[in-house]
MARSE-431419 format. One record per atom (N, C-alpha, C): x, z, y; residue in one letter. Coordinates in steps of 0.05 Angstrom, whole numbers, plus 5000, padded with zeros to 4 digits. Layout:
N
XZYA;...
END
This chain:
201
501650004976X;500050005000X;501750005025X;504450135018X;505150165045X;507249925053X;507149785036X;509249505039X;506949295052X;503849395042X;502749145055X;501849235085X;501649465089X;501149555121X;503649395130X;506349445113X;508249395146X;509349015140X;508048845118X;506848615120X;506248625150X;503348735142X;501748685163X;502548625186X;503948845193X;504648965222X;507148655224X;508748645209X;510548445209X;509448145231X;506548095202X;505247845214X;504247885243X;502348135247X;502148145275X;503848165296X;506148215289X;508448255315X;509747905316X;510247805297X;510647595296X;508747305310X;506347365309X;504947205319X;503647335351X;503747555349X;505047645384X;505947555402X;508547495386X;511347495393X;510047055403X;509546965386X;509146645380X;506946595411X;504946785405X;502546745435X;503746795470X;505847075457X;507747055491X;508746815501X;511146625470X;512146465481X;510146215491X;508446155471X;506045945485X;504346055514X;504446175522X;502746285541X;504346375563X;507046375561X;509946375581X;508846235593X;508746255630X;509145955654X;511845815645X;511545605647X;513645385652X;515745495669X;515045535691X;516645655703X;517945915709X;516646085686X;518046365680X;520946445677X;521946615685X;525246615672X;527246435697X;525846275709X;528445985719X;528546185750X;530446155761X;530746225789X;529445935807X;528046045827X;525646005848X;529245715869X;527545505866X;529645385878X;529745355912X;532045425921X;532245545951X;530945195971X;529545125986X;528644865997X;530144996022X;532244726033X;534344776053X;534644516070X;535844486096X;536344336113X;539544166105X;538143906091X;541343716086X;541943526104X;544643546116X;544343296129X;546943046122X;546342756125X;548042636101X;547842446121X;550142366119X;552742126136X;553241866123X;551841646125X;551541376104X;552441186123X;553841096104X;554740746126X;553440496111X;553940466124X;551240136115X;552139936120X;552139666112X;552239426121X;549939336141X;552039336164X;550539226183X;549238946192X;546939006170X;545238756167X;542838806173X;541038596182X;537338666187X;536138636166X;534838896173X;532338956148X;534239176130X;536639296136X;538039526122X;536639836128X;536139876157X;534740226157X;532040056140X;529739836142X;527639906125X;527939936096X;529739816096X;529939996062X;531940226053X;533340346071X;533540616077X;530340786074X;529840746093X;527240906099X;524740826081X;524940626066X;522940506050X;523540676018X;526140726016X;526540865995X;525541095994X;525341276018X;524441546014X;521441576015X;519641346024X;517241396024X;516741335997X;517241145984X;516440995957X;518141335938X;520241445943X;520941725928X;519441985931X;517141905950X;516542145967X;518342445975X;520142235991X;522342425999X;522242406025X;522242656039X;520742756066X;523642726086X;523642586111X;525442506130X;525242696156X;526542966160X;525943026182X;526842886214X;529742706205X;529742566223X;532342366219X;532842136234X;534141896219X;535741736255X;537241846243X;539141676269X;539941416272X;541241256271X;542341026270X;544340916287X;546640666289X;548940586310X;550440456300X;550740216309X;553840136310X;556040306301X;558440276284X;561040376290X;563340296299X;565740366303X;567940306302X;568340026297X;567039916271X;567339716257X;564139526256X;563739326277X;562139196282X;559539096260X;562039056236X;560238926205X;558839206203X;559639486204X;558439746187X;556739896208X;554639986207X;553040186220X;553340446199X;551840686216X;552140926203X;549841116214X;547841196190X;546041306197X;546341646190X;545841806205X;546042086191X;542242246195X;541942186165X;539342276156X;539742566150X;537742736167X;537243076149X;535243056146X;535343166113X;532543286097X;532443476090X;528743556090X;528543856085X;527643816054X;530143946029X;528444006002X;530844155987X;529744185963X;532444365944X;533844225940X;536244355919X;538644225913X;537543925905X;536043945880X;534743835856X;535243495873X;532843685886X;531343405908X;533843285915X;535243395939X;537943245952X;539243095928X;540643195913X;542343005894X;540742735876X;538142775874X;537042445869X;536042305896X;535842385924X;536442265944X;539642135948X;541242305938X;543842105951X;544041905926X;542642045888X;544041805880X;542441505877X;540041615895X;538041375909X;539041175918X;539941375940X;541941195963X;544641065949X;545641175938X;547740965935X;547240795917X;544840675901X;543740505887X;544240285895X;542440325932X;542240125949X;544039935956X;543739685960X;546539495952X;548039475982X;546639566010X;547439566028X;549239846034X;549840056015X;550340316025X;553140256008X;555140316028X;557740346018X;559540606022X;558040786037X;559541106038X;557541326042X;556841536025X;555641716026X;556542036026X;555742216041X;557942476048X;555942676059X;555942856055X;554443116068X;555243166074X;554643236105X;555443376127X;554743676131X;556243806128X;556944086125X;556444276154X;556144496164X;555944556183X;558444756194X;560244666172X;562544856177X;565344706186X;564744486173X;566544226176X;565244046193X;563544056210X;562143726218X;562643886252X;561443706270X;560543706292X;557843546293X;555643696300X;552843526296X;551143636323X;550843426328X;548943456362X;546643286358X;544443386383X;542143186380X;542443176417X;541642956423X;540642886457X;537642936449X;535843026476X;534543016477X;532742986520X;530842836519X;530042856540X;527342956541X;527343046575X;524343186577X;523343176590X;521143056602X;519343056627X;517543336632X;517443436644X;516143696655X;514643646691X;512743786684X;510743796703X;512743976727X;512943896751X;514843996770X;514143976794X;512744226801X;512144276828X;513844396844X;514544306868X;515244466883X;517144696893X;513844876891X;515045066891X;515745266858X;516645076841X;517245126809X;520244946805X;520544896822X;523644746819X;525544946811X;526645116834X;528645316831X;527645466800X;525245616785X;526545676764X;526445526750X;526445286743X;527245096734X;529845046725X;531245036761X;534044896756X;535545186747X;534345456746X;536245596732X;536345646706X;533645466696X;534645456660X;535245206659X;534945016670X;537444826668X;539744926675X;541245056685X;543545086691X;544745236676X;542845466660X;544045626633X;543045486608X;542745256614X;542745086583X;544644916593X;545944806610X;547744606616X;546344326612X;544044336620X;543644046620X;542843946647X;541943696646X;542143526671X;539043466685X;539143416711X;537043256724X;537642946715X;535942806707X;537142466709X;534342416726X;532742496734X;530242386748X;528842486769X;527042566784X;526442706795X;523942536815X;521242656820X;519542506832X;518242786846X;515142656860X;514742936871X;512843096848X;512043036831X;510143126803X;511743186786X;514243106774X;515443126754X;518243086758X;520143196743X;522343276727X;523543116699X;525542916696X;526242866671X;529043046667X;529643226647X;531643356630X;533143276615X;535543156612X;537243116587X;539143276585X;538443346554X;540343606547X;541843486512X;543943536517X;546343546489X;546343756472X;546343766453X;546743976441X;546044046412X;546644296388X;545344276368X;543244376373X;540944356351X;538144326347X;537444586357X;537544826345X;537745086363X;537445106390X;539044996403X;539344926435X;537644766452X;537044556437X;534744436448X;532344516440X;531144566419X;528844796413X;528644966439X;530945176433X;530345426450X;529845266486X;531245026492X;530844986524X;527244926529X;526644736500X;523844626501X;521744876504X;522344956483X;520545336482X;520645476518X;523445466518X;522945556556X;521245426582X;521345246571X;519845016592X;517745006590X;516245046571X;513545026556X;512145116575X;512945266590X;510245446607X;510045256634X;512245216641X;511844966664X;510244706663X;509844676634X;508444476628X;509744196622X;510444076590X;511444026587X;509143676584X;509943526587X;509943196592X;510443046566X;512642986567X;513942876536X;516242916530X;515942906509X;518843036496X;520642836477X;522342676475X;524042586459X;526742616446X;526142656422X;528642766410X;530442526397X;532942516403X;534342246381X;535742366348X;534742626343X;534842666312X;538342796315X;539142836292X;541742996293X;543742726299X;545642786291X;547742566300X;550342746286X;552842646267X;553842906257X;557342656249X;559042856262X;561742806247X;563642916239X;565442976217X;567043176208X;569043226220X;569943516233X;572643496237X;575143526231X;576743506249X;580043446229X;579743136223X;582143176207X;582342906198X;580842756185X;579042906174X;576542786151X;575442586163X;574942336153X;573442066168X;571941896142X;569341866146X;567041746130X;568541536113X;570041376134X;570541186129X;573241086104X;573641276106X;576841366080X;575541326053X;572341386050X;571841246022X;570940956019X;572240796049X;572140486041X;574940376032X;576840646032X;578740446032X;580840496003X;
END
């Protein structure tokens, strides 16, 4: 009798044991993957119709573009776009090996925030009366950016800087009443000796 009680008990702990593992989430056990700000330095053949299928790749991947620069370089034939995206590791690394699929992409590199230099321009039209000038020009003047315009209604702002910087000037202005706002996206290059371009050669 007492061999078949601990049977018993055997089969019941065993098929326990079988309902936890079927009844586990999928995602139980794995560490929660961190979704982060990448930003990535591509040179391209500078040909038409190259950013639309840049950018045609990430919609057809449903891979989300917070913002996409573009330019000329050094080297007339090559442009160079520096795209940041917001997603996990996972995501990023089948985005770049997307990108270098592409038959127009000949250098691909993440830009680091320890090694790079990355700025965005940005301009601003603000509602500008008057007598609202002066505190105005004193958060322009502790953001270091510029007048390029000036009428009797309005104010245009261009300011340099990383993303942080121009955020926090736009957030200050806000109450003056802000017009329009245009941002040209990050813009990013490594420093020291490090150059994009060393993996063309």
């Amino acid at each position: 009798m007492r061999e078949s009680n601990s049977f018993s008990l055997t089969l019941e702990r065993f098929f326990h044991i079988i309902m936890e593992y079927i009844l586990k989430p999928a995602h139980a056990g794995r560490k929660e993957l961190i979704v982060a700000k990448h930003t990535l330095s591509v040179l391209v053949n500078n040909h038409m119709g190259v950013l639309s299928r840049v950018s045609g790749l990430f919609s057809r991947r449903g891979f989300s573009i917070e913002s996409l620069s573009s330019g000329t370089t050094e080297n007339k034939k090559v442009a160079r776009m520096t795209i940041v995206v917001d997603c996990d590791t996972i995501e990023f690394n089948q985005i770049k090996n997307q990108l270098a699929k592409l038959m127009d992409v000949v250098a691909i590199e993440e830009a680091k925030d320890d090694d790079s230099v990355m700025r965005e321009l940005a301009l601003i039209k603000i509602d500008c009366q008057s007598e609202k000038r002066s505190q105005i020009m004193e958060i322009v003047n502790i953001f270091r950016a510029h007048v390029v315009d000036v009428t009797n209604s309005s104010m245009i702002l261009e300011i340099t800087g990383d993303k942080s910087k121009v955020s926090a000037l736009i957030s200050m202005l806000d109450e003056f009443g802000i017009k329009e706002v245009i941002r040209t996206g990050v813009t990013a290059i490594a420093r020291g000796e490090s150059e994009l371009k060393n993996a063309l050669e």
